[in-house]
N, CA and C atoms as an extended XYZ file, in Angstrom:
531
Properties=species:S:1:pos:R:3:atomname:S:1:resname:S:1:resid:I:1 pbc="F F F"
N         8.664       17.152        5.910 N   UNK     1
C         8.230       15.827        5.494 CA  UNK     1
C         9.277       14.796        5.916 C   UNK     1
N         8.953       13.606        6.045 N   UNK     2
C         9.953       12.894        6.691 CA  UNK     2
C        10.535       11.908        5.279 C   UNK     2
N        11.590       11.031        6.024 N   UNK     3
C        12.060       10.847        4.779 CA  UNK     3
C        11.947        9.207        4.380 C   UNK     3
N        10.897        9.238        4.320 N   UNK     4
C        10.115        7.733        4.359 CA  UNK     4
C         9.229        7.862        3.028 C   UNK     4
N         9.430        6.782        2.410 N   UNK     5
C         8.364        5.993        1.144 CA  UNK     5
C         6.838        5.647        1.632 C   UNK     5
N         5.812        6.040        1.074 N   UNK     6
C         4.771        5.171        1.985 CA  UNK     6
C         3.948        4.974        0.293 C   UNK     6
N         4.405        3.648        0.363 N   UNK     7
C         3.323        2.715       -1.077 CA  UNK     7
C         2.061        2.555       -0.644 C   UNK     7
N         0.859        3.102       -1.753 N   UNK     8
C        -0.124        3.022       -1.455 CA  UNK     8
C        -0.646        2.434       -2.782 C   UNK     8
N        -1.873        1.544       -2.732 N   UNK     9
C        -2.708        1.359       -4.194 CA  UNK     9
C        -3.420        0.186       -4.131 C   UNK     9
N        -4.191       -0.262       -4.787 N   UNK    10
C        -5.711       -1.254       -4.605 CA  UNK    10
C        -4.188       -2.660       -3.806 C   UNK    10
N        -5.779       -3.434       -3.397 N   UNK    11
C        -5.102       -4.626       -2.762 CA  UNK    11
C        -4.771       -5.422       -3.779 C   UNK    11
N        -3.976       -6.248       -3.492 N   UNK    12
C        -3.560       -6.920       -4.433 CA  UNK    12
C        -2.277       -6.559       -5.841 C   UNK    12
N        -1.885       -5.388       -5.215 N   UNK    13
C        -1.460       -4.586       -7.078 CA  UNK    13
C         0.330       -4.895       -6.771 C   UNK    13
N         0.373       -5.679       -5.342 N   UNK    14
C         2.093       -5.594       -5.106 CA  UNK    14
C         2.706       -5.176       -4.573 C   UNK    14
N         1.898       -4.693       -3.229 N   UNK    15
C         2.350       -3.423       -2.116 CA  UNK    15
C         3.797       -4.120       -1.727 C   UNK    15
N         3.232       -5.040       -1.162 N   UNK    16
C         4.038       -5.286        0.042 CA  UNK    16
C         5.231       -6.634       -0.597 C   UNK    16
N         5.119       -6.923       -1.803 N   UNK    17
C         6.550       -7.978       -2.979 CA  UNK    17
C         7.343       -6.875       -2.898 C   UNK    17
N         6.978       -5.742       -3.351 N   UNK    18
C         7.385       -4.648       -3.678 CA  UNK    18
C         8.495       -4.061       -2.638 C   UNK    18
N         7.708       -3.814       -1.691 N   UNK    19
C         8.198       -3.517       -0.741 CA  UNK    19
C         9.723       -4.226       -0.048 C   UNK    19
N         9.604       -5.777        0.068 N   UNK    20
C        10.453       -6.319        0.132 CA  UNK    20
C        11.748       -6.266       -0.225 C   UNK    20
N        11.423       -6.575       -2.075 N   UNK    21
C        12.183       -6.078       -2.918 CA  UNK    21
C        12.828       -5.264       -3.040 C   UNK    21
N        12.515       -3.611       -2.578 N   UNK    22
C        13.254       -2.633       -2.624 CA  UNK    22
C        14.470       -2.870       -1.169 C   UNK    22
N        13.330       -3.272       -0.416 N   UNK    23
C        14.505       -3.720        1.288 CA  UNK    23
C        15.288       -4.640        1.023 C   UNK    23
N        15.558       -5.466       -0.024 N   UNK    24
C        16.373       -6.010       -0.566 CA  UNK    24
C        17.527       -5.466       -1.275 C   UNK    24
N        17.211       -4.482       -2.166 N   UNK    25
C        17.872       -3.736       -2.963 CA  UNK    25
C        19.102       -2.783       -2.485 C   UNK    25
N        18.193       -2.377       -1.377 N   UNK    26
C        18.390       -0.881       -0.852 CA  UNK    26
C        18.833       -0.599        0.683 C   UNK    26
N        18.361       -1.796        0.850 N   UNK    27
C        19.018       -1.949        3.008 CA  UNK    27
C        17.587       -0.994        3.787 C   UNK    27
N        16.239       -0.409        3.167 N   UNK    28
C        15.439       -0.035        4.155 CA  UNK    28
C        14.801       -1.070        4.795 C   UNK    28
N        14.220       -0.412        5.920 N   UNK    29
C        13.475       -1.629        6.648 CA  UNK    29
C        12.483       -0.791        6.178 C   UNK    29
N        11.569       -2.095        6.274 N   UNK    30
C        10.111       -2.164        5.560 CA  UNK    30
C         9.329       -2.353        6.849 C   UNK    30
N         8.077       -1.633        6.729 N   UNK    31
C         6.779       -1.478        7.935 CA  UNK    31
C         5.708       -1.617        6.865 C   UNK    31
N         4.712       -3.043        7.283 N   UNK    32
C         3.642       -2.997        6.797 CA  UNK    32
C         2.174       -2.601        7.776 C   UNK    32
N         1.475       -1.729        7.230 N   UNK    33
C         0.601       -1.084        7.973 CA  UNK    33
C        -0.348       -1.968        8.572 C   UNK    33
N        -0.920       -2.785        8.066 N   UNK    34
C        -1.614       -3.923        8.315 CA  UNK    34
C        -1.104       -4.977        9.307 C   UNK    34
N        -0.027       -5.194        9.087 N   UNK    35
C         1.064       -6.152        9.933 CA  UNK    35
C         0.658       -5.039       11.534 C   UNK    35
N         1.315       -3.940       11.610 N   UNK    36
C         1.547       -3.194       12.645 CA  UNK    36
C         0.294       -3.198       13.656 C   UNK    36
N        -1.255       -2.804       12.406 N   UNK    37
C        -2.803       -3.003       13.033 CA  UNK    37
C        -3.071       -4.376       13.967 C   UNK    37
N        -2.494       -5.623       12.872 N   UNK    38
C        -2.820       -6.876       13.520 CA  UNK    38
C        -1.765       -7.177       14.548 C   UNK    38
N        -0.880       -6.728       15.296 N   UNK    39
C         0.247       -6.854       16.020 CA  UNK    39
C        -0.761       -6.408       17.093 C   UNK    39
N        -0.746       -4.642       17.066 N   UNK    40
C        -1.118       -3.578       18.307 CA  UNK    40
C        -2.521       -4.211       18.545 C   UNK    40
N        -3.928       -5.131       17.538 N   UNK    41
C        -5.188       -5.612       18.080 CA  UNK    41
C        -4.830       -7.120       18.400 C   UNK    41
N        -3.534       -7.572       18.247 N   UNK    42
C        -3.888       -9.066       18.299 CA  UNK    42
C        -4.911       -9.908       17.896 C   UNK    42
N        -5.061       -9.636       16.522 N   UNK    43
C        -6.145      -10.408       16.132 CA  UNK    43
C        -5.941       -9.436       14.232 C   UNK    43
N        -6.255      -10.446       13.516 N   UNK    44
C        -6.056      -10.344       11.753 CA  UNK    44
C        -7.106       -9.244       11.230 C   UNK    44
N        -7.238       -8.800       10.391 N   UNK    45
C        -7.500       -7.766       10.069 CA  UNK    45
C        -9.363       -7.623        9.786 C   UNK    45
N        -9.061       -8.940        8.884 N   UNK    46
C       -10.195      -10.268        8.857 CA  UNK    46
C       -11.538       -9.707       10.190 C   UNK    46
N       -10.886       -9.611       11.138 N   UNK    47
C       -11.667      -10.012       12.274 CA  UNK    47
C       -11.982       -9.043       12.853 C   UNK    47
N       -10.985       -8.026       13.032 N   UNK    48
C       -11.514       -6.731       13.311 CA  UNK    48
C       -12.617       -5.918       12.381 C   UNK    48
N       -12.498       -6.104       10.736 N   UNK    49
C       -13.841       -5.899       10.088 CA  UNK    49
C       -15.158       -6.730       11.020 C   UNK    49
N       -15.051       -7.688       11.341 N   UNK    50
C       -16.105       -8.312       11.553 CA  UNK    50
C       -16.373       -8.158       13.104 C   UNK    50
N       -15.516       -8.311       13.952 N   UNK    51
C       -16.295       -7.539       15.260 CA  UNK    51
C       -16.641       -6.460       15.511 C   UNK    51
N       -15.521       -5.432       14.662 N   UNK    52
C       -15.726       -4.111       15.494 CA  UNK    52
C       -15.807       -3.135       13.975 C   UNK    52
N       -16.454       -3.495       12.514 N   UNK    53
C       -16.448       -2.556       11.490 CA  UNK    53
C       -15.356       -2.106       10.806 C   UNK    53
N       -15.516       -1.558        9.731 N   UNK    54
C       -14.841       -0.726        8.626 CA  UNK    54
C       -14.344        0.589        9.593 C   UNK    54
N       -15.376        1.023       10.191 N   UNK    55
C       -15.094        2.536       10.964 CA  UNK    55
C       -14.286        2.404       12.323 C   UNK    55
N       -14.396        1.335       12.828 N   UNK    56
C       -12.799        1.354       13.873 CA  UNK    56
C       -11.878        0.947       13.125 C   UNK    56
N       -11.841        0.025       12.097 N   UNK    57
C       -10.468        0.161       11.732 CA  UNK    57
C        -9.713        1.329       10.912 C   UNK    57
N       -10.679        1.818       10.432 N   UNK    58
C        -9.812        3.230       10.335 CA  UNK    58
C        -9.652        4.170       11.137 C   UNK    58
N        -9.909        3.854       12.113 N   UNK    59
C        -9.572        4.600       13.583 CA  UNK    59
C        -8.184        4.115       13.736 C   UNK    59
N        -7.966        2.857       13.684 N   UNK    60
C        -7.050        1.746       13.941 CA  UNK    60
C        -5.529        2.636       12.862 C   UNK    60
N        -6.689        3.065       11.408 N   UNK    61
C        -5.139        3.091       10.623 CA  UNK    61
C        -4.642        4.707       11.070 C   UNK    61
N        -5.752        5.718       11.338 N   UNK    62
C        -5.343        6.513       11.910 CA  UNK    62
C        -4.144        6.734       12.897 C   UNK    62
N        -4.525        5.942       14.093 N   UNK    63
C        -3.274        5.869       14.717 CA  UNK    63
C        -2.120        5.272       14.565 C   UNK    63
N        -2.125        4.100       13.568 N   UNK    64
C        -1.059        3.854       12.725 CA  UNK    64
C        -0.308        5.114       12.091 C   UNK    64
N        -1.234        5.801       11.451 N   UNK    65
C        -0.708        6.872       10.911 CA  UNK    65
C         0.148        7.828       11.753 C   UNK    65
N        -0.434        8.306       12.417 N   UNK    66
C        -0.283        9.097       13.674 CA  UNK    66
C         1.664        8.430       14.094 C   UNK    66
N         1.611        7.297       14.722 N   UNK    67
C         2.737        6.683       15.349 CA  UNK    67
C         3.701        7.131       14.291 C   UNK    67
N         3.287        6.507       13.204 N   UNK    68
C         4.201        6.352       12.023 CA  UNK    68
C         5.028        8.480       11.982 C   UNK    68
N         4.474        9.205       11.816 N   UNK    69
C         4.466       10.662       11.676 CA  UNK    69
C         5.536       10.779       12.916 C   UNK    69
N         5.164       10.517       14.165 N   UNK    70
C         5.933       10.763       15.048 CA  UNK    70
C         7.391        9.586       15.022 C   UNK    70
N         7.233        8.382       14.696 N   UNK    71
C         7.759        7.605       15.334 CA  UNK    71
C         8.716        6.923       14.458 C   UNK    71
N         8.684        7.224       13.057 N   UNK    72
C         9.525        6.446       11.981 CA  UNK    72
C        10.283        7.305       10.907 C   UNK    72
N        10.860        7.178       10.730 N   UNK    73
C        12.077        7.843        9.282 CA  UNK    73
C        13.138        7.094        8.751 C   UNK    73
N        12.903        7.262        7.332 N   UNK    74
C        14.196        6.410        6.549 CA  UNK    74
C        13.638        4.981        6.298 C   UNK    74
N        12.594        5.039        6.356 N   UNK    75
C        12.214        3.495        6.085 CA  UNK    75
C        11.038        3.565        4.661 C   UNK    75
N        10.499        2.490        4.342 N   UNK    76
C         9.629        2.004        3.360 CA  UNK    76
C         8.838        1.382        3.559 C   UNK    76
N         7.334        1.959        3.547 N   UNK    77
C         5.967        1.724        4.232 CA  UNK    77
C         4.810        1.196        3.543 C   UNK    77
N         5.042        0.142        3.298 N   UNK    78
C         3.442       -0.516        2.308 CA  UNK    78
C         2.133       -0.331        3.384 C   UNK    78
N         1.280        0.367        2.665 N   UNK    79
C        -0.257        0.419        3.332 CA  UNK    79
C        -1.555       -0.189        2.767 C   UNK    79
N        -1.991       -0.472        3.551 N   UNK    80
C        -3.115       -1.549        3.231 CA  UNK    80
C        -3.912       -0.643        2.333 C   UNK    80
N        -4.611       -1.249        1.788 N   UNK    81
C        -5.312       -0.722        0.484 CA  UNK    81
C        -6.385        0.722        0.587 C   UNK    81
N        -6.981        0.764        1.952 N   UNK    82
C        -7.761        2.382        2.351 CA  UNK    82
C        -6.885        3.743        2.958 C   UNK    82
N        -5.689        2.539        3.505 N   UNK    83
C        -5.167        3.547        4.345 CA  UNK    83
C        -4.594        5.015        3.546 C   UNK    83
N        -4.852        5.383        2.443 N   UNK    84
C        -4.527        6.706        1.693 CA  UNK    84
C        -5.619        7.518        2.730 C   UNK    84
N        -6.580        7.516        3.027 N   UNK    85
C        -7.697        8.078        3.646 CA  UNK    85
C        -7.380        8.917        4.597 C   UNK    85
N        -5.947        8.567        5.444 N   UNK    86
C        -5.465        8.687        6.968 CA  UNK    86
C        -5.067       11.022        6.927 C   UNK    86
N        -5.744       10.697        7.857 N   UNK    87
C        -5.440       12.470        7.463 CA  UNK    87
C        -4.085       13.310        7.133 C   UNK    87
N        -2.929       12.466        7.613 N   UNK    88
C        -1.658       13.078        7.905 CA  UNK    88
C        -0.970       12.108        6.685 C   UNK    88
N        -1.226       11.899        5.788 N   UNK    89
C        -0.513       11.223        4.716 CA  UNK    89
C         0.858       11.534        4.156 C   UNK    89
N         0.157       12.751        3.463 N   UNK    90
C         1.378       13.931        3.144 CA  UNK    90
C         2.702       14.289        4.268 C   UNK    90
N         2.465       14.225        5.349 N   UNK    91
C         3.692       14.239        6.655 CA  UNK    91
C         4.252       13.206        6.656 C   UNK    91
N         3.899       11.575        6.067 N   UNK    92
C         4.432       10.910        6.701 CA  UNK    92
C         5.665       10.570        5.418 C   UNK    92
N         5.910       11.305        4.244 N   UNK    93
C         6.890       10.561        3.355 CA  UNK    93
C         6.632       11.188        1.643 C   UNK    93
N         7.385        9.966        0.997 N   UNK    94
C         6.930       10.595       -0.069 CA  UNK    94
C         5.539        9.460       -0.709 C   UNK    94
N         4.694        9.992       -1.192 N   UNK    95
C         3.450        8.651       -1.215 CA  UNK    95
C         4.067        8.317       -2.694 C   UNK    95
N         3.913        7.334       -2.943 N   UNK    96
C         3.960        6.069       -4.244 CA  UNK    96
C         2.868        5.759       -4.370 C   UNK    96
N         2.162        5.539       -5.292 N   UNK    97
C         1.053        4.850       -6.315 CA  UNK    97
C         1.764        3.770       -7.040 C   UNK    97
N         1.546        2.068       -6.533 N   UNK    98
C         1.636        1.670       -7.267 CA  UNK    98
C         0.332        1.518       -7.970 C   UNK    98
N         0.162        1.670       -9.629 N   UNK    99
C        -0.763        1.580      -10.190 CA  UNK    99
C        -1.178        0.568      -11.358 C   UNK    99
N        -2.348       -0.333      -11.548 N   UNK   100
C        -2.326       -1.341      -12.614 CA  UNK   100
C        -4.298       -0.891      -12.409 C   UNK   100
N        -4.431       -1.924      -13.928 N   UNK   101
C        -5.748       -1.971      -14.183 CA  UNK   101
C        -6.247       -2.880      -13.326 C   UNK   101
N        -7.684       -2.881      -12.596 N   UNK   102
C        -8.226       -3.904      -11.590 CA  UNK   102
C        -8.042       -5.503      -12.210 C   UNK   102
N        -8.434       -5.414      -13.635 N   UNK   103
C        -8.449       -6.872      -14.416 CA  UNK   103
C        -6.807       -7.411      -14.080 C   UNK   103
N        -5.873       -6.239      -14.547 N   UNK   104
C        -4.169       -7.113      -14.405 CA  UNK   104
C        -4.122       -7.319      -12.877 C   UNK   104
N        -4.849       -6.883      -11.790 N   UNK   105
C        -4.356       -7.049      -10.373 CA  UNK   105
C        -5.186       -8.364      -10.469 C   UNK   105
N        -6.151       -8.289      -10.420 N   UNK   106
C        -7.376       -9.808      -11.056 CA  UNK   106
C        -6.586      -10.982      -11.256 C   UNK   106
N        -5.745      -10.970      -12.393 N   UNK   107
C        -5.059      -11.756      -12.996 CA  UNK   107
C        -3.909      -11.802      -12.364 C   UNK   107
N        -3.036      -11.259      -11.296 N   UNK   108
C        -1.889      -11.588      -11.117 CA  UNK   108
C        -2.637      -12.638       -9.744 C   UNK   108
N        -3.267      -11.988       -8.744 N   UNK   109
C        -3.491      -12.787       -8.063 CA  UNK   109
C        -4.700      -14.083       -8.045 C   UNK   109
N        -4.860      -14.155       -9.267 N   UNK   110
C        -5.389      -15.549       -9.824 CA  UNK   110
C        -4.312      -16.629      -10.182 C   UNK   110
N        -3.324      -16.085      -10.938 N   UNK   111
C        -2.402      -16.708      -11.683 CA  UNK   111
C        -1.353      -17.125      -10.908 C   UNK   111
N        -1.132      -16.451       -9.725 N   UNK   112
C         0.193      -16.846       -8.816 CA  UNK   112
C         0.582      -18.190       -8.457 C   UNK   112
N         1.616      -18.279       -8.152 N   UNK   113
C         1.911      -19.768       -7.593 CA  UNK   113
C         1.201      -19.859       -6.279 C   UNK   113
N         0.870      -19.231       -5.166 N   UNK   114
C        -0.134      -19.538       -4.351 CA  UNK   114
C        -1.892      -18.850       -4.437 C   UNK   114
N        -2.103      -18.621       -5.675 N   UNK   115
C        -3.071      -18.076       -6.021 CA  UNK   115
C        -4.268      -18.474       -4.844 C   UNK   115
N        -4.601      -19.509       -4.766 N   UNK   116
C        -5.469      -19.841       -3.539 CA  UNK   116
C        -5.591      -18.623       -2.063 C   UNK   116
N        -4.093      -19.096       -1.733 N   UNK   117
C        -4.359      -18.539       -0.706 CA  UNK   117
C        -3.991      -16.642       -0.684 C   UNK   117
N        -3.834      -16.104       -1.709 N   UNK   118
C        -3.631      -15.038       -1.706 CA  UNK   118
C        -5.035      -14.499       -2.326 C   UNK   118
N        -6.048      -14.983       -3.105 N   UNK   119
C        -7.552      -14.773       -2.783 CA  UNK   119
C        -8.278      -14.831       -1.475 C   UNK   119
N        -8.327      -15.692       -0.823 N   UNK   120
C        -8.263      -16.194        0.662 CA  UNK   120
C        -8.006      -15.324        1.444 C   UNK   120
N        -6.870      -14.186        1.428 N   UNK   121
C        -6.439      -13.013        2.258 CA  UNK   121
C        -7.563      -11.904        1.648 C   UNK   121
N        -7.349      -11.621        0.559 N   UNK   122
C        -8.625      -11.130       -0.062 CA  UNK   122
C        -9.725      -10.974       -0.268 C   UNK   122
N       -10.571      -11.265        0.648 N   UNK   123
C       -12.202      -12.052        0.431 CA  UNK   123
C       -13.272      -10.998       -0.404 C   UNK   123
N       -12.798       -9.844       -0.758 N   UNK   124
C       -13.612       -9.011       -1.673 CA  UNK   124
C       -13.365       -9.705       -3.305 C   UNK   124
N       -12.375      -10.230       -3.554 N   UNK   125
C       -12.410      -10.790       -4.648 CA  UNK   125
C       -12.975      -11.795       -4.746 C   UNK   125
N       -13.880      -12.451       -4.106 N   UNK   126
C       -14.585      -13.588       -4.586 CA  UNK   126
C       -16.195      -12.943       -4.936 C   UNK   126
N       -15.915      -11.669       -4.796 N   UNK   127
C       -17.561      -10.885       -5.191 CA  UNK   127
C       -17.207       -9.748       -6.227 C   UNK   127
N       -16.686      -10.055       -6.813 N   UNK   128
C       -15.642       -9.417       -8.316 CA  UNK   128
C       -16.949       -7.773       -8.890 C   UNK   128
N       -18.027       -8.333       -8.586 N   UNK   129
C       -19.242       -6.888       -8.635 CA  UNK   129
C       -18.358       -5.369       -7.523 C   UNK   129
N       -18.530       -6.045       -6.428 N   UNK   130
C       -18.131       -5.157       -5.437 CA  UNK   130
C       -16.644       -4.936       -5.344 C   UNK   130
N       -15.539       -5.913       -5.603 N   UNK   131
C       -14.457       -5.172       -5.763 CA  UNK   131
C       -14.100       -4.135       -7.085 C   UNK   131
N       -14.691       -4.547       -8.098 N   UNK   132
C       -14.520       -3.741       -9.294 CA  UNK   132
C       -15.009       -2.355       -9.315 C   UNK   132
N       -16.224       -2.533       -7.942 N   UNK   133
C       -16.832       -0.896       -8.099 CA  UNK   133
C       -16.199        0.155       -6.901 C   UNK   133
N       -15.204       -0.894       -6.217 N   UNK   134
C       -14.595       -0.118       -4.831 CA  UNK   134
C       -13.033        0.179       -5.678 C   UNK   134
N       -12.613       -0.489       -6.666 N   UNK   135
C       -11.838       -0.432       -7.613 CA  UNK   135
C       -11.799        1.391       -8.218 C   UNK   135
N       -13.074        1.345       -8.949 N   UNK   136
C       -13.271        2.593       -9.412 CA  UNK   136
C       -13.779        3.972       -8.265 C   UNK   136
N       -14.027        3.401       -7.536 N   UNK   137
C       -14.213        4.710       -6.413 CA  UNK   137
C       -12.540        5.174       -6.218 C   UNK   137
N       -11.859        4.096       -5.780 N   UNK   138
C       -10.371        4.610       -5.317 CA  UNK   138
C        -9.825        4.774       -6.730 C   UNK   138
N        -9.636        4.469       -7.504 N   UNK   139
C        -8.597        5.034       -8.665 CA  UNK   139
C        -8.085        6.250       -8.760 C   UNK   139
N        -9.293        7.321       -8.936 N   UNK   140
C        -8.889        8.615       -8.901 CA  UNK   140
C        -8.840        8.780       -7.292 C   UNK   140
N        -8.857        9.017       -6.291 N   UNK   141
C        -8.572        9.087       -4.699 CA  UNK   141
C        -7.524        8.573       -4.809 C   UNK   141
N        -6.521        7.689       -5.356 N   UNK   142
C        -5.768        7.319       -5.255 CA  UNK   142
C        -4.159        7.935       -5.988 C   UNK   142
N        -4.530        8.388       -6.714 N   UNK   143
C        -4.154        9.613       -7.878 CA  UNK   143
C        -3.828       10.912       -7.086 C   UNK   143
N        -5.236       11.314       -6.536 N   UNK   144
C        -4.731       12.874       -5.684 CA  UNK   144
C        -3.948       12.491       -4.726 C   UNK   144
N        -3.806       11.504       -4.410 N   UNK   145
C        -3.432       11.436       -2.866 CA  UNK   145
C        -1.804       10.978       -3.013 C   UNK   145
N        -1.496       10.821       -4.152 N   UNK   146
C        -0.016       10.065       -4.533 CA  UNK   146
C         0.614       11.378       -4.860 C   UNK   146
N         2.768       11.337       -4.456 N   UNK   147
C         3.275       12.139       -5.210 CA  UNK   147
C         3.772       11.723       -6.688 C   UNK   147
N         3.864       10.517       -5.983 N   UNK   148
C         4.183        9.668       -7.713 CA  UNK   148
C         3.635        8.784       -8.105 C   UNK   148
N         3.633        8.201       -9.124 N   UNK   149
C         2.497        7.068       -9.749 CA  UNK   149
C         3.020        6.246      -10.861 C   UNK   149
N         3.052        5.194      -10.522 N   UNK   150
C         4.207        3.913      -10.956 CA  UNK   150
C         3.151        3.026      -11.676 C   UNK   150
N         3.569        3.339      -12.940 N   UNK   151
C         2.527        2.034      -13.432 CA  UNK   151
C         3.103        0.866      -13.810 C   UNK   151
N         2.364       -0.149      -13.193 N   UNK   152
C         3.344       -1.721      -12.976 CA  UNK   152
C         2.799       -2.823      -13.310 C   UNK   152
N         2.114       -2.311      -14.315 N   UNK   153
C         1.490       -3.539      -15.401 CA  UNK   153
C         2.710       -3.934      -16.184 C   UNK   153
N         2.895       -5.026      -16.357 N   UNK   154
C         4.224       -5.855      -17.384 CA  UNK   154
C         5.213       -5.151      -16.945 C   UNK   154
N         5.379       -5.371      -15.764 N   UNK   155
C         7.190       -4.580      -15.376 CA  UNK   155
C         7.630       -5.486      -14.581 C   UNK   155
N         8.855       -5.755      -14.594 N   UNK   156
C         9.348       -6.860      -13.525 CA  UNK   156
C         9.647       -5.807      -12.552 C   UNK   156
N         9.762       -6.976      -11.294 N   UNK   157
C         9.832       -6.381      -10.027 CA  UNK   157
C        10.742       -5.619      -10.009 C   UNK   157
N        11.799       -6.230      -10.494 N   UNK   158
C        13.390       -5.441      -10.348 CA  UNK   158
C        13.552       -4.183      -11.143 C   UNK   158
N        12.518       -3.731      -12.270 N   UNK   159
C        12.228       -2.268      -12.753 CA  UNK   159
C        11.346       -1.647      -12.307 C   UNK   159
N        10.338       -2.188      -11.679 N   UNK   160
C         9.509       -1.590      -10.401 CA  UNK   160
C        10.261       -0.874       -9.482 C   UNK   160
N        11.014       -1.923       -8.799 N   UNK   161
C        11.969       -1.191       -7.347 CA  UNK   161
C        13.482        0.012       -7.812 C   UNK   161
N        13.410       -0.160       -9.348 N   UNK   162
C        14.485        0.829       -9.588 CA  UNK   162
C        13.977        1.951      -10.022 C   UNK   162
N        12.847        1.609      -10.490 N   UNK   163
C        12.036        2.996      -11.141 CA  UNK   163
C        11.505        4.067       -9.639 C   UNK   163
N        10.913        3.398       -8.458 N   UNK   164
C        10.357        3.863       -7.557 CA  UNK   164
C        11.539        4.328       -6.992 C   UNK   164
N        13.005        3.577       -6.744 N   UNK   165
C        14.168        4.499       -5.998 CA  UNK   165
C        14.563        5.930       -7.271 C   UNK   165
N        14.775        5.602       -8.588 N   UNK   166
C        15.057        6.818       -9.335 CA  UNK   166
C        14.178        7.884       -9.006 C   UNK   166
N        13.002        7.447       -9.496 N   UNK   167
C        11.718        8.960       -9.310 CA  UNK   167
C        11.769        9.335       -8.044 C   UNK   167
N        11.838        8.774       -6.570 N   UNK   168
C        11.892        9.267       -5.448 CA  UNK   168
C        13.077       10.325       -5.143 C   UNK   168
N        14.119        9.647       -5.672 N   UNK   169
C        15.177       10.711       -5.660 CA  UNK   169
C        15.225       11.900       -6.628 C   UNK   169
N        14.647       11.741       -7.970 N   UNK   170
C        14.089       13.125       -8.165 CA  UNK   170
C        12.807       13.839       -7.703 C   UNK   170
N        12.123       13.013       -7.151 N   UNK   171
C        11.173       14.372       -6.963 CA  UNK   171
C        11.611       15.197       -5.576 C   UNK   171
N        12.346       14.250       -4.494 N   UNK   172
C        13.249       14.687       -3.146 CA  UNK   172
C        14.183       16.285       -3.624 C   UNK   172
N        14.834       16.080       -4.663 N   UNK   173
C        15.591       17.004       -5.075 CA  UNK   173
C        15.342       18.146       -6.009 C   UNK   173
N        13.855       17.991       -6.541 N   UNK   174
C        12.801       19.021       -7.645 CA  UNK   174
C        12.256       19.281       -6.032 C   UNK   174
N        11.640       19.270       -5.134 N   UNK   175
C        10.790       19.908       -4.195 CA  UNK   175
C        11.562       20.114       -2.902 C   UNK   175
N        10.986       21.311       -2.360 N   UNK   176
C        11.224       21.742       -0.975 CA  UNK   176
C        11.128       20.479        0.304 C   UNK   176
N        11.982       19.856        0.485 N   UNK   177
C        11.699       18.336        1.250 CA  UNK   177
C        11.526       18.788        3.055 C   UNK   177
């Protein structure tokens, strides 16, 4: 297994603050999966749903995945909200769950200081039916697919990013790495 973090969990729940934060903390460089997709298509993520489907872009995160397996170690990997799906998950690190209730992810990115435009990146949340029920499809998928699972309802960031470096370093040292 390589020796890379890869944060996974609904959109919106703090992947990628998170992420920062710890590269702040900690000196990793941070790779966002989404960032990497819209780099290698030249064109937002937005858009590739809409020209070319749901089913190339997970072609798209596939080979994200793929690169990442061969091509990265020692770093800290926020993934866009499906990418748990990617077949080689487990190779690429140790997986993180960050985890909150859909309503507190609801509410953080309502409440933010750029709340606007961080709905706006989001466009499933303005149909609150359909994110709430793509909500409950991934919860448990999201669960099997994690080694650890961080729940980050009412936690400040800065016990977020210390809790995710403590537990990583024990479960590195409880398992065959």
């Amino acid at each position: 297994m390589k020796n890379n973090i890869i944060l996974i969990g609904f959109m919106g729940v703090g992947k990628g603050t998170t992420a920062r934060a710890y590269s702040e903390k900690y000196g990793t460089f941070i790779i966002d999966t989404d960032d990497l997709i819209e780099s290698k298509e030249n064109r937002k993520i937005k858009t590739i749903f809409k020209e070319d489907g749901e089913k190339y872009f997970r072609k798209c995160e596939q080979q994200c995945s793929d690169w990442i397996e061969y091509s990265v170690d020692n770093s800290f990997i926020s993934c866009g909200g499906g990418f748990y799906k990617v077949s080689n998950l487990n190779r690429l690190g140790v997986v993180v769950l960050l985890d909150a209730s859909y309503d507190w992810i609801f509410n953080r990115l309502s409440t933010s200081d750029n709340a606007k435009s961080k709905l706006k990146k989001r466009p499933l949340f303005s149909e609150p039916e359909k994110a709430k029920a793509l909500y409950a499809e991934r919860e448990v998928e999201y669960k099997k697919a994690s080694d650890i699972i961080i729940d980050v309802e009412n936690k400040s960031l800065k016990d977020i990013v210390k809790e995710i470096h403590k537990r990583v370093n024990i479960f590195k040292n409880s398992t065959i790495y």
